[in-house]
N, C-alpha and C positions, 0 to 999 in steps of 0.2 A: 232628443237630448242625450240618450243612451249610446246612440252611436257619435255621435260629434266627441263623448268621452272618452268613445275607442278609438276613433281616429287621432286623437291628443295623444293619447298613453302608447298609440303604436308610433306617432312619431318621434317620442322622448327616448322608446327606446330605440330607437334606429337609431339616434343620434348617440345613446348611449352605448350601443356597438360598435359606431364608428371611430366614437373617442378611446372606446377599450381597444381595438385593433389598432387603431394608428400608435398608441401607446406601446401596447405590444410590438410594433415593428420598429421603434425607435431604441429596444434595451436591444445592448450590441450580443451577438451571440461568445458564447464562451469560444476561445481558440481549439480549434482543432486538436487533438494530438498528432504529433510530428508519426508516421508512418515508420513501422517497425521492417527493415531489411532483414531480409531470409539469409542467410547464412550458406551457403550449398560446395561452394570451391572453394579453392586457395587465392579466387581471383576475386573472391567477394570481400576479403580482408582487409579492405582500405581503412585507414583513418587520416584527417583532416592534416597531421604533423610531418604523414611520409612525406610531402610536398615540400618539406624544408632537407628531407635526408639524402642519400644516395640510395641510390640502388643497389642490390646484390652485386651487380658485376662492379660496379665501383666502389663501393666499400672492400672488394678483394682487390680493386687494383689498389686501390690506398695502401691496404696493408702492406701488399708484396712491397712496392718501395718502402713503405716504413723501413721494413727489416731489410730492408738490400742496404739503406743508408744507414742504418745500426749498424752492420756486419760490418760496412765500410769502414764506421768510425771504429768499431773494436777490435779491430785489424792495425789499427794505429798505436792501440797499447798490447800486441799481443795475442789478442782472446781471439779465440774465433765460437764466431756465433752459431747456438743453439739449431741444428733444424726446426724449421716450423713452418706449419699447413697455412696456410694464405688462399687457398681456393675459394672458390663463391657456393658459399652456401645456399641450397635449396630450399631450407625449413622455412615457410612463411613467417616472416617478422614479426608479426600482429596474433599470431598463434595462440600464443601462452596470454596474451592478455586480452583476447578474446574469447578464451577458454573452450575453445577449436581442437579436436580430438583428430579432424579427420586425414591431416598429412601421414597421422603413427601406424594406421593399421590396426588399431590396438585390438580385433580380435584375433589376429596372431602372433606380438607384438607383445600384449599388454601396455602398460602406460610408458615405457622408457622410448617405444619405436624401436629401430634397429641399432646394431651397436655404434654403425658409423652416426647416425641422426643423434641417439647419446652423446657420443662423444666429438661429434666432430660438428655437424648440422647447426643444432638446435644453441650452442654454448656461441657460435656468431652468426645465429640470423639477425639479431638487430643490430649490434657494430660493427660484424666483420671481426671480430677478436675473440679467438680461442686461447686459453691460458697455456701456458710454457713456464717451466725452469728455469730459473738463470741460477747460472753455477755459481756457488759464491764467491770464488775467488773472482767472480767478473763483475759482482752486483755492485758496488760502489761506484765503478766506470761506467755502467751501465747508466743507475739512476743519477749519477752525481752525486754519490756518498762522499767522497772526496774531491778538492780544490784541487791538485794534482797526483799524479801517479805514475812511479819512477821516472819520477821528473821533468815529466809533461804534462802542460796543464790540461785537466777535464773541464770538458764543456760543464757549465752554471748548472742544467738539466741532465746533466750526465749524454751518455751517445743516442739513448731513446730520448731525450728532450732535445736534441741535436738535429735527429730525425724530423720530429714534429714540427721542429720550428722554420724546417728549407719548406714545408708540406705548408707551412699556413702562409709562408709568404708574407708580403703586406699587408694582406686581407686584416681587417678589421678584426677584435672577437666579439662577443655579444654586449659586451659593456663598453662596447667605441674606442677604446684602447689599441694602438697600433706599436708593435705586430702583435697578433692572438699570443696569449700565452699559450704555450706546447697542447696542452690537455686539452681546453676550455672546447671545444668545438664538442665534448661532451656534455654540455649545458643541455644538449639539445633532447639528449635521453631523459635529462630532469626534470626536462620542462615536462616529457611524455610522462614520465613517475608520476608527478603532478596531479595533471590529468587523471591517471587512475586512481589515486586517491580518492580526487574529487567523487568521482564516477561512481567508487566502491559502494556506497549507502543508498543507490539510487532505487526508489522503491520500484520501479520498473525491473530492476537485478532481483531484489529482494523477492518479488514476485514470483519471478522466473525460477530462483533456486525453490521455491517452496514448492511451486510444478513440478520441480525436477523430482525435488524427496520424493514427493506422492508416488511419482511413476515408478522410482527406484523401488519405495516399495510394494510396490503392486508385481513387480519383477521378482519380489524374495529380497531385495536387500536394503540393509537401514542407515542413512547418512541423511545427514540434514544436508549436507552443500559438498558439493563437487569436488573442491579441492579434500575432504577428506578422505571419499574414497581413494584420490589418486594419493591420498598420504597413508594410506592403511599401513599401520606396522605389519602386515603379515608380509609387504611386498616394497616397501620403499627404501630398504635398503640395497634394494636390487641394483637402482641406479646409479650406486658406491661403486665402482670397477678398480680397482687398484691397478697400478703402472704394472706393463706386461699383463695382464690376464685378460679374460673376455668375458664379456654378458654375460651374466646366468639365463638360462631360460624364465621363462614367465610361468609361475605354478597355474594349473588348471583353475582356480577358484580365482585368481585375478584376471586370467582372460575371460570370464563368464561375466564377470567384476564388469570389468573396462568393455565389454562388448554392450549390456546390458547401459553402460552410464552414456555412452555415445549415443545409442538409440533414443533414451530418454531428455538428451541435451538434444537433437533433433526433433523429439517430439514438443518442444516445451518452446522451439525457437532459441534457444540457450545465450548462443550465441550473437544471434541477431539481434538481441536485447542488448549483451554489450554494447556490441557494436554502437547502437543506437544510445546510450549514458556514454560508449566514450566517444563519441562524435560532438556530441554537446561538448563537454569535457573538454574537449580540448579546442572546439572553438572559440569558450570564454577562455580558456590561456592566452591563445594567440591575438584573441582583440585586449588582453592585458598586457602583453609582451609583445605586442607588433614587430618592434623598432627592434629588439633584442635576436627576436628571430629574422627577419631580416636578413641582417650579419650573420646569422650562423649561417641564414642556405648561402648567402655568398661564401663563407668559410668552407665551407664542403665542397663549394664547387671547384676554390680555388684551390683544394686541397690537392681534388680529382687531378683537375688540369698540369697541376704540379708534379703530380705522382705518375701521370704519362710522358712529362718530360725523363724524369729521373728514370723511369724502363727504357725508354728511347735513347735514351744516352749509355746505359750499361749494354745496350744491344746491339752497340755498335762496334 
């Protein structure tokens, strides 16, 4: 009788195993975390939006016609146009918003890099556009401050919206509107802004910067987050260079600064964690804005294509 008991109760729970196991394999597991990218080169810098922009080399061909077709038009009232740099910048695009140290050098360097990445690199690695002067007596004709001028009419846009608009062509802009207005083909930067907004609060960052402090101060120096180091009043005025002068060197306590803050955004993966919030980031943009971006890579491209017309023709 005793054993016929046991053999009941060992079969109840066998079955009471089965049923908890089979249960158990039917709750779906939590989703993975998406895999964090390491950071290392300038070639690890991608995000999801470059695939709507131009490249380096053609964001400077753009520009150089831009201003070949300005100079054109302000030659028609007169002015003659400013010099200005149009070369293809080397500073990775994606840099400053992946909070990527390693193009600068910065332990000899400090946080500015060298004067030309100051001033010339870094100011158009994502547009291609370095700022310039216009002399005032040409800014009206330029932007279109005035309807005419000694009694020729200005283009609507002035001779820079003049430019933009032989550059957009047909081509659509991002709100289906034909032809783009002159500018709009900058939507495409906003949409990127966007993005990092979004991306800013992600507690995956959040994380990251608090690794960062610890290490920083384990090193001797005390910041909560990255950007303040690279904002210390003892050194951020450095990157001020007024017209005609050059760099100041970097004091000893900010190359110590900036060597020690790179190590520790390396050790912590710093960057790789952007990367990884602005990847997201900006893939929910683009599945919100499909159609919008779209039209802009068609704008850019038809810009390019435009813009190698217009060199091809003054080089003949």
């Amino acid at each position: 009788m005793l054993n016929s008991s046991r053999r009941r109760l060992s079969r109840a729970s066998a079955v009471t195993v089965t049923l908890l196991s089979a249960a158990c394999a039917s709750v779906p597991s939590a989703p993975e975390e998406p895999a964090i990218p390491v950071v290392a080169t300038a070639d690890d810098l991608v995000l999801p939006l470059d695939d709507y922009d131009l490249d380096a080399k053609g964001r400077s061909v753009v520009q150089t016609a831009r201003y070949k077709l300005a100079t054109d038009c302000l030659a028609r009232f007169g002015f003659t146009m400013p010099p200005h740099n149009t070369s293809r910048s080397d500073y990775p695009a994606n840099a400053d918003y992946l909070g990527w140290l390693g193009a600068l050098d910065v332990s000899k360097n400090g946080y500015t890099g060298t004067e030309r990445q100051l001033l010339s690199d870094i100011p158009a690695a994502r547009a291609g556009i370095r700022g310039y002067s216009i002399p005032p007596e040409q800014d009206d004709v330029q932007t279109g401050g005035v309807s005419t001028f000694k009694g020729k009419p200005v283009p609507k846009y002035g001779c820079d919206g003049e430019a933009q608009q032989k550059l957009n062509g047909q081509a659509p802009g991002p709100d289906g509107k034909v032809p783009a207005k002159p500018h709009i083909y900058k939507n495409l930067y906003n949409f990127m802004d966007d993005a990092a907004m979004a991306a800013y609060t992600d507690k995956r960052i959040l994380e990251a910067v608090a690794r960062w402090s610890q290490c920083m101060k384990a090193k001797g120096f005390t910041y909560d987050k990255p950007w303040e180091a690279q904002a210390d009043s003892r050194w951020a005025g450095r990157g001020e260079v007024p017209p005609g002068q050059h760099l100041a060197k970097p004091p000893a306590i900010e190359l110590r600064t900036a060597t020690a803050d790179e190590q520790c955004r390396l050790a912590v993966n710093y960057s790789g964690v952007r990367r990884a919030a602005y990847t997201e980031a900006q893939q929910r943009v683009i599945a919100a804005n499909r159609d919008a971006l779209e039209r802009l890579r068609v704008l850019q491209r038809t810009r390019y294509q435009n813009a190698l017309k217009v060199l091809a023709a003054g080089a003949r």
